[in-house]
C-alpha positions in Angstrom: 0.0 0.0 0.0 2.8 2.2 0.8 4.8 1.6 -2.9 1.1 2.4 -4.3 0.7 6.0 -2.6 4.1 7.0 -3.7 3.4 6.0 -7.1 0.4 7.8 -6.8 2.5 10.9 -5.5 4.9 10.6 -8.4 1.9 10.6 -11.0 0.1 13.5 -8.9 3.3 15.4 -8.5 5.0 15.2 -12.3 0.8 16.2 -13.4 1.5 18.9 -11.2 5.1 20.4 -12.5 3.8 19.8 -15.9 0.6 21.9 -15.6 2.8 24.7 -13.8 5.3 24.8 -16.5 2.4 24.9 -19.3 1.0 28.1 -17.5 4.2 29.2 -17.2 4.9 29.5 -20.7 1.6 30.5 -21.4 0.8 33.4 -19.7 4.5 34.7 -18.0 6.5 37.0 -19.8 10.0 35.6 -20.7 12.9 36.6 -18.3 10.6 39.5 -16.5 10.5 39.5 -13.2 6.8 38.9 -11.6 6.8 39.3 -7.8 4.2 37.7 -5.6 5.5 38.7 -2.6 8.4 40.6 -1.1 11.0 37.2 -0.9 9.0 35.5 -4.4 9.3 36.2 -7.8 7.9 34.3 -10.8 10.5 34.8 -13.5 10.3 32.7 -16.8 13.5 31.5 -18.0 15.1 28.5 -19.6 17.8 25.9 -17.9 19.6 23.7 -20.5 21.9 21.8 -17.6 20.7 19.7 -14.4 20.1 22.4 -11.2 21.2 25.5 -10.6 22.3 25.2 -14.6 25.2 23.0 -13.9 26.6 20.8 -17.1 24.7 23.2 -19.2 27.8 22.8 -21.3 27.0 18.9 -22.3 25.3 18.2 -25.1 21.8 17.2 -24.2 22.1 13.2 -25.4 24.4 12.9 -23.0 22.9 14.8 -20.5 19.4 12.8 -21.1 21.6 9.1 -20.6 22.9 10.3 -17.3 19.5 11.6 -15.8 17.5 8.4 -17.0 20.6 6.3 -15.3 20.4 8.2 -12.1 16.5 8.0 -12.2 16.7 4.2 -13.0 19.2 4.1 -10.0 16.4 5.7 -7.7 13.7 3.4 -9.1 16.2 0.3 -8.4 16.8 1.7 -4.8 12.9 2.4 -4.5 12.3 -0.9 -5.2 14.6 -2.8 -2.7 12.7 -0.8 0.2 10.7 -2.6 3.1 7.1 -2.0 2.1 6.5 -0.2 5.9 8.3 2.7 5.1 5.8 5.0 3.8 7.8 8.2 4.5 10.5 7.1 2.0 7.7 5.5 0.0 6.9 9.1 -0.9 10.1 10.5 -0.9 10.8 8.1 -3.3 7.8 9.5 -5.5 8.4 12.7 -5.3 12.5 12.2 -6.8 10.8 10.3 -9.4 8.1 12.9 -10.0 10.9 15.7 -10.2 12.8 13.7 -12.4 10.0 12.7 -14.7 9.0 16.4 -14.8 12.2 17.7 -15.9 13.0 15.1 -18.3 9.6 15.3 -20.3 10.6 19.2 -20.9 14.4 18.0 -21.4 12.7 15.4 -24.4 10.5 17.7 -25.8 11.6 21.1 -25.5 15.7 20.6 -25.0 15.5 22.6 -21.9 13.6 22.5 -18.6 11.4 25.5 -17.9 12.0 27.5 -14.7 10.5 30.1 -13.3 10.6 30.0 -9.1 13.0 32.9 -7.4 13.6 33.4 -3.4 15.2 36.8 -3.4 15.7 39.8 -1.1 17.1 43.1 -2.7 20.4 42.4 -2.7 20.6 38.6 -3.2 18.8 35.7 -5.6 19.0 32.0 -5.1 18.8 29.9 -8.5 15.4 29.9 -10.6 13.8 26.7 -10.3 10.4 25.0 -11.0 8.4 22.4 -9.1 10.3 19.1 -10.0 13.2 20.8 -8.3 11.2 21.1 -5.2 10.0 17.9 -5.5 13.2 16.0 -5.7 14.3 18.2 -2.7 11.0 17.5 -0.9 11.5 13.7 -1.6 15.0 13.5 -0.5 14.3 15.4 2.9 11.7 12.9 3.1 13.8 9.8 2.8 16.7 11.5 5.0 13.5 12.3 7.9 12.6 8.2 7.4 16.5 6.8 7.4 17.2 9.1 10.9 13.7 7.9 12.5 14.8 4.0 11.5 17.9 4.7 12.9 16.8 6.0 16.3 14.0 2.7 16.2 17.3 0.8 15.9 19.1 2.5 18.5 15.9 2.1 20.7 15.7 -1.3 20.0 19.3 -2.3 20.7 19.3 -0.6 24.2 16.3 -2.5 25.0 17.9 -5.8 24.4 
């Protein structure tokens, strides 16, 4: 039951990013700065790289071969998981659903579509979309689940 709600998050979640993106390009201007509130900004822009634009240099074959290994890596590690663990059950979705996200815009546009800033005045983290989220949101999930198993183990040994 566990595997099947974080398949259902991955499906959910990549629907999600999709639908974003397609408003995104849609009905934002591109590379003008929309602000939402005094710390957000919706700003349209293209990344041809993996976050934060890094290997935007490699040609985009390449790059595609080395997300679908590391996502089929993920899948293969999701898959080896204890079906109890419905924290990393959904973390495990929402990497997937990240990856998926990006990788459909990767295959069909040769870029990803971005368009998330956290600024203040003087300072601007990286524009990203909501596959980056989720893969962040999945892998804080599965970190939360590997420290609670760890502290169930501890537990468990002192109780011996």
């Amino acid at each position: 039951m566990n595997r099947l709600l974080g398949v259902f998050a991955a499906v959910t979640a990549a629907g999600i990013d999709q639908y974003s993106k397609y408003l995104v390009v849609e009905y934002l201007p591109f590379q003008q700065s929309v602000p939402v509130m005094p710390f957000l900004s919706f700003f349209h822009t293209y990344n041809k790289g993996i976050a934060f634009s890094w290997l935007s240099f490699m040609d985009i074959n390449i790059l595609m071969l080395l997300i679908l290994a590391v996502t089929a890596f993920f899948v293969w590690l999701w898959s080896q998981l204890e079906s109890d663990r419905l924290l990393s059950h959904l973390g495990f979705g929402f990497i997937l659903a990240g990856a998926v996200g990006n990788l459909i815009d990767r295959f069909f546009l040769g870029y990803v579509v971005d368009f998330i800033q956290v600024h203040t005045q003087t300072w601007s983290f990286a524009i990203f979309n909501l596959a980056d989220s989720f893969i962040f949101v999945g892998a804080a999930f599965i970190v939360l689940d590997e420290i609670r198993q760890a502290r169930k183990a501890k537990t468990g040994a002192e109780n011996e």
